[in-house]
Backbone as numpy.savetxt, mean C-alpha at the origin, in Angstrom:
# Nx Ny Nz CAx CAy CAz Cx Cy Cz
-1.29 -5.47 22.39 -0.55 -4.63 21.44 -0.58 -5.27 20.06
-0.85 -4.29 18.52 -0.95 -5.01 18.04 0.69 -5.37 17.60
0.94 -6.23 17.27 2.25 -6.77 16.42 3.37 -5.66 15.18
4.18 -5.52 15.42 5.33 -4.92 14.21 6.45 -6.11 13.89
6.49 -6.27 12.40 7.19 -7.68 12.23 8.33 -6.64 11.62
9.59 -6.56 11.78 10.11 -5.98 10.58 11.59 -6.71 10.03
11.19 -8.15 8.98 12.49 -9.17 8.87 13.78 -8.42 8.27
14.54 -8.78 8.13 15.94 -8.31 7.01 15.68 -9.05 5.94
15.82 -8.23 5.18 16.01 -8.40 3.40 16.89 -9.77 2.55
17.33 -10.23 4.20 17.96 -11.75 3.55 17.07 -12.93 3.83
15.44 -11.96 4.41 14.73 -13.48 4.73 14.53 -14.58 3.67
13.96 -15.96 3.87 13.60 -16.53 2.99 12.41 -16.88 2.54
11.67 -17.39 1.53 10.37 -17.58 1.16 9.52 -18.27 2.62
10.31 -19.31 3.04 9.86 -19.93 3.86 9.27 -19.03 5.07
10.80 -18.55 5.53 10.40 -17.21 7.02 8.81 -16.84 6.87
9.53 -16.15 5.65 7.69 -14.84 5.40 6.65 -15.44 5.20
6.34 -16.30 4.29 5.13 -16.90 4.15 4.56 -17.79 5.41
5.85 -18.85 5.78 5.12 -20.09 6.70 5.86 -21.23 6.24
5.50 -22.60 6.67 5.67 -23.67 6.15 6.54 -24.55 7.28
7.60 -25.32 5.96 8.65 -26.46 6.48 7.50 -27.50 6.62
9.00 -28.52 7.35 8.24 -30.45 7.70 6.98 -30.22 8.67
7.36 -29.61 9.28 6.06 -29.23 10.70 5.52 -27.54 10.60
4.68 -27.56 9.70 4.45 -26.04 9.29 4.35 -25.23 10.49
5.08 -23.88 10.06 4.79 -22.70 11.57 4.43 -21.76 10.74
3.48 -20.97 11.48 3.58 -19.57 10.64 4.43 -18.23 10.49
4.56 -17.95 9.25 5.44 -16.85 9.12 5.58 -15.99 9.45
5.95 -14.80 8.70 6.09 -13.58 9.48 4.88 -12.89 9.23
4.52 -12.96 7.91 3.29 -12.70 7.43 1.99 -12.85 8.25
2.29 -13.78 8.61 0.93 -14.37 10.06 1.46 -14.35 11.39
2.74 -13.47 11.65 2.92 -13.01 12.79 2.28 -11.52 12.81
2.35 -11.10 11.83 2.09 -9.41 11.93 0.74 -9.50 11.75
-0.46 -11.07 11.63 -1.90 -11.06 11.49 -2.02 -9.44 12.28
-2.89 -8.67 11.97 -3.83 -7.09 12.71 -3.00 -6.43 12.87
-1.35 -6.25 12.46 -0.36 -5.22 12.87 0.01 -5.22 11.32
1.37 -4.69 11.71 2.05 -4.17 10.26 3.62 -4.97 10.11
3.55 -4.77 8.92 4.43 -5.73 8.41 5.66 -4.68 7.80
6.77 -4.41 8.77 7.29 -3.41 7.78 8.45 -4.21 6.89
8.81 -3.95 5.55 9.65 -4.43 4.92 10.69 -3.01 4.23
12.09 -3.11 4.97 12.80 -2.03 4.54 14.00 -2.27 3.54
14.06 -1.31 2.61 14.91 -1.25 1.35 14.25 -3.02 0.71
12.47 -2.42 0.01 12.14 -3.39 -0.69 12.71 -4.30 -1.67
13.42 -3.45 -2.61 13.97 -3.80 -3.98 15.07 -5.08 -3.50
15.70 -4.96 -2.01 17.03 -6.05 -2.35 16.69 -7.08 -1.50
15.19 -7.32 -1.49 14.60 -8.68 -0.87 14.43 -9.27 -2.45
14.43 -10.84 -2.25 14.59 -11.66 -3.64 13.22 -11.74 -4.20
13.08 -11.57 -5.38 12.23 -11.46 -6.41 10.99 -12.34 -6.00
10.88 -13.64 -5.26 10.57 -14.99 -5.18 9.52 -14.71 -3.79
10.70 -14.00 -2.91 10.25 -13.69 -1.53 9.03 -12.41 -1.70
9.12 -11.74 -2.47 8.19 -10.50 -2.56 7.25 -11.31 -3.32
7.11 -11.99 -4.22 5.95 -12.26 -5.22 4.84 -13.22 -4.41
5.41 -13.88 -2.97 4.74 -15.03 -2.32 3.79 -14.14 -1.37
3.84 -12.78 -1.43 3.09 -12.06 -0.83 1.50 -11.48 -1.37
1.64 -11.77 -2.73 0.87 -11.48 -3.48 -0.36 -12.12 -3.28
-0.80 -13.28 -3.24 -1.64 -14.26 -2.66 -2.15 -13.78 -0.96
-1.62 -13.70 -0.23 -1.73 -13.68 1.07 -2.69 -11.95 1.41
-2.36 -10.92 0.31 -2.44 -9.51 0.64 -3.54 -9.47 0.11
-3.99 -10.37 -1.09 -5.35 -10.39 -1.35 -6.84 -11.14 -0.40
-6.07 -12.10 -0.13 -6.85 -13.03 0.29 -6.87 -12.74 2.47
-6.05 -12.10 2.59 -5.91 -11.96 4.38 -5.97 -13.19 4.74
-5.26 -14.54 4.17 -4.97 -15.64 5.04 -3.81 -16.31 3.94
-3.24 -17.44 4.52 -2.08 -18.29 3.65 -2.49 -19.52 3.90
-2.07 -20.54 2.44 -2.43 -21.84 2.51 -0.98 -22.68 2.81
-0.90 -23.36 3.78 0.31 -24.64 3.24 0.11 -25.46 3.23
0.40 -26.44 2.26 -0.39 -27.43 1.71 0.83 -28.77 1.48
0.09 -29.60 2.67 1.57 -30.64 2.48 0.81 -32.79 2.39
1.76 -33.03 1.70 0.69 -34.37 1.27 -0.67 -34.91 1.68
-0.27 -34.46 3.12 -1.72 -35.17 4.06 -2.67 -34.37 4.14
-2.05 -33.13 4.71 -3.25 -31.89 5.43 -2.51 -31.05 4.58
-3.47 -30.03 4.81 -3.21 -28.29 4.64 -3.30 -27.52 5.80
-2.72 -26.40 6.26 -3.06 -25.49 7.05 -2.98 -23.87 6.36
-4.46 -23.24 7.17 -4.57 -21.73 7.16 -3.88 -20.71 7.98
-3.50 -19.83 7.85 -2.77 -19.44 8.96 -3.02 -17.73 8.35
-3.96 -17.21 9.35 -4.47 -15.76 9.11 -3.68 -14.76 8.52
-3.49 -13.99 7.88 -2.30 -12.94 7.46 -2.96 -11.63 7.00
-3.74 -10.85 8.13 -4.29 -9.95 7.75 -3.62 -8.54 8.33
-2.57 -7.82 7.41 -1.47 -7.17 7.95 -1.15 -6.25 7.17
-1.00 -5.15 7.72 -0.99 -3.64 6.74 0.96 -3.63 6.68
0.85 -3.68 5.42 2.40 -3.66 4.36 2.97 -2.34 4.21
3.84 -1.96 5.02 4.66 -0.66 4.96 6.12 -0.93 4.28
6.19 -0.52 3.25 7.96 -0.99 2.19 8.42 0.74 1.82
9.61 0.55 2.58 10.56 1.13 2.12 11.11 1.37 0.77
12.24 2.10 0.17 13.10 2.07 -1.17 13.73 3.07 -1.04
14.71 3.07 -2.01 15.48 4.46 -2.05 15.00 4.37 -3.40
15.16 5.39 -4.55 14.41 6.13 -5.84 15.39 5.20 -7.00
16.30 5.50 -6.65 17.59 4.37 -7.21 19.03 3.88 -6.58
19.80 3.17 -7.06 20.97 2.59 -6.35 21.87 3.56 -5.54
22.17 4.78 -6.39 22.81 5.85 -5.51 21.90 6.30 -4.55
20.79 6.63 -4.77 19.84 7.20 -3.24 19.86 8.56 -4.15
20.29 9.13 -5.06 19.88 10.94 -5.24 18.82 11.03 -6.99
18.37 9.84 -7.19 17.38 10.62 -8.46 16.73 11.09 -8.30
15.74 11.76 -8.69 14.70 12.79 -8.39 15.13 13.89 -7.38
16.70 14.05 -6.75 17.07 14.64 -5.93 16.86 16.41 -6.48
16.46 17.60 -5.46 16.67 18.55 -5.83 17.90 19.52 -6.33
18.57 18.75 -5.65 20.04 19.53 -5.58 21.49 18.50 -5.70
21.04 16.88 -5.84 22.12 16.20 -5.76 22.17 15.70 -7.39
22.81 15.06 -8.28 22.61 14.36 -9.43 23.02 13.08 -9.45
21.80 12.26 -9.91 22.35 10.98 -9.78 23.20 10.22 -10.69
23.63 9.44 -9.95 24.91 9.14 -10.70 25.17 7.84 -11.53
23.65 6.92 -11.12 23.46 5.47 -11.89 23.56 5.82 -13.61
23.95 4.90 -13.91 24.22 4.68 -15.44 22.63 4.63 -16.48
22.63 4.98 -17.21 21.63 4.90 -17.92 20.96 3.30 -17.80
19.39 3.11 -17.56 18.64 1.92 -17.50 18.98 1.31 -16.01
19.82 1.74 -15.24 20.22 1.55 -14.31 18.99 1.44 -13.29
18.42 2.56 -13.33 17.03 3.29 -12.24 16.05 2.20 -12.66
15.80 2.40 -14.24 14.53 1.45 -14.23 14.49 -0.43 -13.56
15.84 -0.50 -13.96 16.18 -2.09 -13.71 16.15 -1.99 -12.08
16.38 -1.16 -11.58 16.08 -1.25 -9.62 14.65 -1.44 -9.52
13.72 -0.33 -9.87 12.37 -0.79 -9.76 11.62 -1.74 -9.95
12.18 -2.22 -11.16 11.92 -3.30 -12.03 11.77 -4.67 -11.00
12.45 -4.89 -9.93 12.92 -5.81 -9.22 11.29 -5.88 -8.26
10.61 -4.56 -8.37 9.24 -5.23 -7.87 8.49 -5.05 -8.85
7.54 -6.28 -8.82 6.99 -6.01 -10.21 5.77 -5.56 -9.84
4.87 -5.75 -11.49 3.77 -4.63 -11.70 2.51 -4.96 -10.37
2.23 -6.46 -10.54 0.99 -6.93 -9.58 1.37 -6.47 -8.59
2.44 -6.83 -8.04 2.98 -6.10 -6.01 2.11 -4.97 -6.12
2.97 -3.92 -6.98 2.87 -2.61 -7.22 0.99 -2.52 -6.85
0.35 -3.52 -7.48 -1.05 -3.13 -7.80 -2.04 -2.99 -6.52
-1.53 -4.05 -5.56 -1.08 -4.32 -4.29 -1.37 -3.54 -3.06
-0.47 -2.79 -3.32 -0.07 -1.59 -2.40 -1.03 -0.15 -2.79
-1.87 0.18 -1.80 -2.79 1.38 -2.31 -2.21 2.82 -2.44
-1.21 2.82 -1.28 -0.05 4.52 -1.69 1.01 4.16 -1.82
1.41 4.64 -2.86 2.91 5.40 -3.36 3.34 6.68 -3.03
4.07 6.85 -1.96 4.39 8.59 -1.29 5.76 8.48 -1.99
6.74 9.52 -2.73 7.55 9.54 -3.06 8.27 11.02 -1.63
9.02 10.59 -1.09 9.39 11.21 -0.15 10.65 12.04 -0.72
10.24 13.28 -0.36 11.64 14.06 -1.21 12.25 14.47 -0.13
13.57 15.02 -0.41 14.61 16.16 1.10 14.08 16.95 1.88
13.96 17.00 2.88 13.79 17.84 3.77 14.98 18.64 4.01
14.68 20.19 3.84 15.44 21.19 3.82 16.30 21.36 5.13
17.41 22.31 5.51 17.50 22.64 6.45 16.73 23.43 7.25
16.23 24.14 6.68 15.48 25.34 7.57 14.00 24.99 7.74
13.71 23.83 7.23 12.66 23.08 7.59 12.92 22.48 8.99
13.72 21.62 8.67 14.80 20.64 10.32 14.38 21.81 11.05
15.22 22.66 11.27 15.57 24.19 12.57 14.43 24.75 12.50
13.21 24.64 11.98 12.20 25.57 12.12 11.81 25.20 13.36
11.59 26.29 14.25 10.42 26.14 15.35 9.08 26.15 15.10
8.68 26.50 14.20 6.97 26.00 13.63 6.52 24.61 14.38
5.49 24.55 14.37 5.18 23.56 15.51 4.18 22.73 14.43
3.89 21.36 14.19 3.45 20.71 12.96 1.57 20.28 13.90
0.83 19.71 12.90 -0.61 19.14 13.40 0.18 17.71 14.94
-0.41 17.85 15.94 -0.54 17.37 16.69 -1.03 15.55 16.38
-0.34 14.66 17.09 -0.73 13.46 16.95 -1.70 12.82 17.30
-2.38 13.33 18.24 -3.10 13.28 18.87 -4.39 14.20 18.44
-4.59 14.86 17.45 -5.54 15.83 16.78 -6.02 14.87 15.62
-4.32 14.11 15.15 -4.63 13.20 13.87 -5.44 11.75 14.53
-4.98 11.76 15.44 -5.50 10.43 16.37 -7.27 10.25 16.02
-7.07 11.28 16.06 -8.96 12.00 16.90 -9.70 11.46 15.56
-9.05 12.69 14.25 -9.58 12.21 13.11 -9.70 10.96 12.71
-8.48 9.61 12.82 -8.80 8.63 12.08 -9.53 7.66 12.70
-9.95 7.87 13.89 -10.72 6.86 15.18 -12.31 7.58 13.99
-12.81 8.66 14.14 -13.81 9.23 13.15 -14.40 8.44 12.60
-13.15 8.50 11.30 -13.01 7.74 10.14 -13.39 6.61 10.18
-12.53 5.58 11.10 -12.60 4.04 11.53 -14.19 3.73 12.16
-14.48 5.17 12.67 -16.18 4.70 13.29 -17.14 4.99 12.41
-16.75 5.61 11.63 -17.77 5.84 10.05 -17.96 4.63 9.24
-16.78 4.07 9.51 -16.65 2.77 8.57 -17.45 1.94 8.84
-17.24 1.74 10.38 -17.64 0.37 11.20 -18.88 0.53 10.76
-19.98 2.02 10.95 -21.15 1.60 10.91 -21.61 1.97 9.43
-20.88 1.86 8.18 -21.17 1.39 7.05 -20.99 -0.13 6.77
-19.89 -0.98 7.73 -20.41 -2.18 7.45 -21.05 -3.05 8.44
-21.92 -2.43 9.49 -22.34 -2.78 10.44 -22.75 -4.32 10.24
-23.78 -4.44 9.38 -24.50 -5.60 8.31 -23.42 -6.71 7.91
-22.21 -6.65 7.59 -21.22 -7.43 6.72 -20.60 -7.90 8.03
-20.43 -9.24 8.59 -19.40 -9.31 9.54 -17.73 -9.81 9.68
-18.34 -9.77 7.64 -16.41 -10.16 7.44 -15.78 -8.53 7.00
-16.30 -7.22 7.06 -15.69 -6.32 6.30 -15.73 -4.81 7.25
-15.36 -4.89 7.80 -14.68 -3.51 9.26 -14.30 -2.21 8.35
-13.59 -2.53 7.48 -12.79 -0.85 6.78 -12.84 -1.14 5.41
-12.70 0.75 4.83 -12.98 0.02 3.54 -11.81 -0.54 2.58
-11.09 -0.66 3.24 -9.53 -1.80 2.53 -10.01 -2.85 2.22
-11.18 -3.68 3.01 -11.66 -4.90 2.89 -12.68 -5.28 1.95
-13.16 -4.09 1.29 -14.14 -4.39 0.63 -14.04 -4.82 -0.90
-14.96 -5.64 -1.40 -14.61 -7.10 -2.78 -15.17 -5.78 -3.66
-15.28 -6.27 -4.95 -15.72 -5.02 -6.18 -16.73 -4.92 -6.17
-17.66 -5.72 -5.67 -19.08 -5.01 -5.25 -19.68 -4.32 -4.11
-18.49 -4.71 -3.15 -19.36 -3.22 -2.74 -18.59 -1.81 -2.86
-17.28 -2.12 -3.50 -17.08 -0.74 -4.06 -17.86 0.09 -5.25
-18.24 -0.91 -6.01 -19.22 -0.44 -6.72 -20.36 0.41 -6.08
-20.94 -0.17 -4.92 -22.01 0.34 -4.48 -22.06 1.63 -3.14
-20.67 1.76 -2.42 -20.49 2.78 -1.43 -20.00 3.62 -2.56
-18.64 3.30 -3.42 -17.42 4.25 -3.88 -18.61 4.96 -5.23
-19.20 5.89 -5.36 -20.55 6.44 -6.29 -19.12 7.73 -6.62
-19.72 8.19 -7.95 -18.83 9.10 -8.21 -19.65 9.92 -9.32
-19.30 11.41 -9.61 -19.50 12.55 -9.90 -19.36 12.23 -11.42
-20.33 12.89 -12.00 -20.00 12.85 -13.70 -18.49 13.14 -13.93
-18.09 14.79 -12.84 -16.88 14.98 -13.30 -15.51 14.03 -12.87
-15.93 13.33 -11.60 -14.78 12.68 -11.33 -14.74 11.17 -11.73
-15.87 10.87 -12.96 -15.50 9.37 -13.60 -14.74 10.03 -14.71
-14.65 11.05 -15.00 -14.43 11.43 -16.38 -12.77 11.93 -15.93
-12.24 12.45 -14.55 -10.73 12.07 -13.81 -10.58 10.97 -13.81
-10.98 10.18 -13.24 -10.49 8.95 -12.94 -10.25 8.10 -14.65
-11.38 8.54 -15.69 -10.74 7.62 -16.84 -9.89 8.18 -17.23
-9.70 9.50 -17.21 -8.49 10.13 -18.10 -6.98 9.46 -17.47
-7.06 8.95 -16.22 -5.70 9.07 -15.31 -5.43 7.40 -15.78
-6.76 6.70 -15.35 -6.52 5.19 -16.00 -6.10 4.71 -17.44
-6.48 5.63 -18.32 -6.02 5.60 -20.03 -4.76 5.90 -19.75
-4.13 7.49 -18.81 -2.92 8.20 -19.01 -1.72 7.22 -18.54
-2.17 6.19 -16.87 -1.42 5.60 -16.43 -1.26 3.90 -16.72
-2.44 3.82 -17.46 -2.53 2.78 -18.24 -2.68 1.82 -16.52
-3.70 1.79 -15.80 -3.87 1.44 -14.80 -4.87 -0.30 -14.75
-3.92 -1.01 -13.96 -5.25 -2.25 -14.15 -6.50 -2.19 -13.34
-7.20 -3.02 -13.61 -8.59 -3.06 -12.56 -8.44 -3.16 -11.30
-7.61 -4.26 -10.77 -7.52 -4.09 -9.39 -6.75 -2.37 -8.67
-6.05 -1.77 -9.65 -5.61 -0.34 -9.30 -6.80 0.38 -9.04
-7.78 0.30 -10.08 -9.33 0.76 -9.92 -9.72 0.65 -9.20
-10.06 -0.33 -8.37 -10.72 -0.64 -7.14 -9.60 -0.14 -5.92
-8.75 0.25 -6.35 -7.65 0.74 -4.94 -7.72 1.95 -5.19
-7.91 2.45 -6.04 -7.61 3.95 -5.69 -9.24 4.54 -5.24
-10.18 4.11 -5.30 -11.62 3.94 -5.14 -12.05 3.81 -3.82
-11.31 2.89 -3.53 -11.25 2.65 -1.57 -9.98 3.75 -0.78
-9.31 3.99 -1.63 -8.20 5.22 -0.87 -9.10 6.62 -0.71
-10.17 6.35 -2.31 -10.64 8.02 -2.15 -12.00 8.20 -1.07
-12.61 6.49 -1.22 -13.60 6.91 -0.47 -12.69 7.34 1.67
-11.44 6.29 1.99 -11.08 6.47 3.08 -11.05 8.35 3.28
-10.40 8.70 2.06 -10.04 10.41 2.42 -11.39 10.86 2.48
-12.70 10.68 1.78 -13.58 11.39 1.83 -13.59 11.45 3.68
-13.60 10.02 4.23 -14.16 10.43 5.34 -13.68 10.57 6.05
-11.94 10.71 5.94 -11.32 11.56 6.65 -11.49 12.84 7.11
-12.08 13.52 6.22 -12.55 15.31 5.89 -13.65 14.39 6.07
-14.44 13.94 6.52 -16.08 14.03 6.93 -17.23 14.02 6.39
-16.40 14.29 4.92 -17.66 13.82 3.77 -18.19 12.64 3.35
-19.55 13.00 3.32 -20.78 11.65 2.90 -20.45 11.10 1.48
-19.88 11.91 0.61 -19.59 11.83 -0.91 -18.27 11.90 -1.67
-17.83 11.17 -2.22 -16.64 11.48 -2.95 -16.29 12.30 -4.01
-15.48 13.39 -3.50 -15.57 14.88 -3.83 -14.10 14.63 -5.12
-14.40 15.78 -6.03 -13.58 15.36 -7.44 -11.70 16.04 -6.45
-12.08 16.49 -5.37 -10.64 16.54 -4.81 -10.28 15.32 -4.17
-10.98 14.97 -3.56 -10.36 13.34 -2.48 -10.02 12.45 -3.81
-10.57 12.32 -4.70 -10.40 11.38 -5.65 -8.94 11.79 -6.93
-9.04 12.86 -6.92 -7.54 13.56 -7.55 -6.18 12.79 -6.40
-6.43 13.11 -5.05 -5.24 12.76 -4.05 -4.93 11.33 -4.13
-6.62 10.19 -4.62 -5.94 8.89 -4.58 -5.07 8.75 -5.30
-5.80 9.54 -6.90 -4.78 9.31 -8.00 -3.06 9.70 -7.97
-3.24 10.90 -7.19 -1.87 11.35 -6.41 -1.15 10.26 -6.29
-1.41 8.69 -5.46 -1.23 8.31 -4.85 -0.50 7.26 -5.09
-0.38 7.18 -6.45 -0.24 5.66 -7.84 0.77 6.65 -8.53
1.80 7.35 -7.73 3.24 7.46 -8.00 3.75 6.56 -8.96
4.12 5.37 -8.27 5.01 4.29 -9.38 4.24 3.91 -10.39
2.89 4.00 -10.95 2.35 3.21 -11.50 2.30 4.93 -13.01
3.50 5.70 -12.46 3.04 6.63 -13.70 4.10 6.29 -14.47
4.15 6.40 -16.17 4.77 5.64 -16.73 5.99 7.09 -17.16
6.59 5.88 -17.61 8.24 6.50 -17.63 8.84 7.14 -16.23
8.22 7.23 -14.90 8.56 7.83 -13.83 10.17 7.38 -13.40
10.87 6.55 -13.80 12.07 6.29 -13.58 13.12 6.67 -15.01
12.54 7.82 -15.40 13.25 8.21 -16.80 12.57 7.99 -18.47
């Protein structure tokens, strides 16, 4: 089975990363090939989120103590929670929020920009209605979605058949996104408008690039279509500016 780590928000640098007199590994390298969930991101400490930054790039951690060092694998898909702001209702349809002016931005604020850069989706999850809840409508099957992303995952494999450090395309360095992620006169000319609009860094570039090529082959396409590549951009929610007011 693979691993679900999911600590409380009072962990410490140490927990998550690894370490101490007799280093153990963390949580980070407990959830190595599983997922790492971290809930209500913002009220884990500033210190504890930023030590992740290193580890999410690199899929391993160093601890490094007078004599020796040790590696300790940390290759682990990052699922984080939040509420929008301190009350829980901004962006609400029907509720008004009630934080004080600068209030919202200073919550977000608490993860900063690199994390942010980090993380390839931003889903902003809005209310679910009542008559949504009570509907008997019956939704896509899990097992239909199952089907599709096994597809996907076998499309991958045998695009990096050749590479034996790089399985999916989450893993892949800027060259070979350069060389799978190919794009449409019209959709370099989306993608710069959204990077000028969102004022996006390079490593965002290369993430939303590997999100669009994953959707292409979700839907089954050989090519990255100027729609799959609109949805990555979809996807870089927080990274649109003024979005907290």
């Amino acid at each position: 089975m693979r691993p679900f780590r999911s600590p409380h928000h009072t962990v410490s640098d140490v927990a998550l990363v690894g370490g101490g007199n007799n280093p153990q590994p963390g949580e980070i390298s407990l959830a190595h090939n599983g997922v790492l969930f971290l809930d209500e991101l913002p009220e884990f400490k500033r210190t504890v989120l930023e030590v992740l930054r290193q580890p999410m790039e690199e899929r391993k951690v160093t601890i490094s103590r007078a004599k020796f060092s040790v590696d300790y694998p940390s290759s682990f898909m990052l699922v984080a929670s939040m509420n929008p702001c301190p009350c829980g209702y901004y962006n609400h349809p029907e509720k008004e929020c009630v934080c004080a002016p600068g209030v919202v931005q200073k919550y977000l604020n608490k993860i900063s920009g690199p994390l942010l850069d980090r993380i390839d989706l931003h889903v902003e999850v809005t209310p679910v209605a009542f008559t949504e809840l009570s509907s008997k409508s019956t939704s896509e099957k899990s097992f239909s979605i199952r089907e599709r992303v096994e597809k996907a995952r076998e499309i991958q494999i045998e695009r990096f058949k050749d590479n034996k450090n790089i399985h999916a395309n989450a893993q892949m360095g800027s060259k070979q996104v350069r060389e799978i992620c190919k794009l449409s006169q019209a959709s370099e000319t989306l993608l710069k408008t959204a990077m000028e609009r969102l004022n996006l860094s390079a490593r965002a570039y290369d993430r939303i690039l590997k999100v669009a090529r994953t959707i292409a082959d979700l839907a089954g396409s050989e090519d990255i279509k100027t729609e799959h590549l609109a949805e990555a951009i979809h996807y870089r929610s927080l990274d649109k500016e003024n979005w907290a007011g």
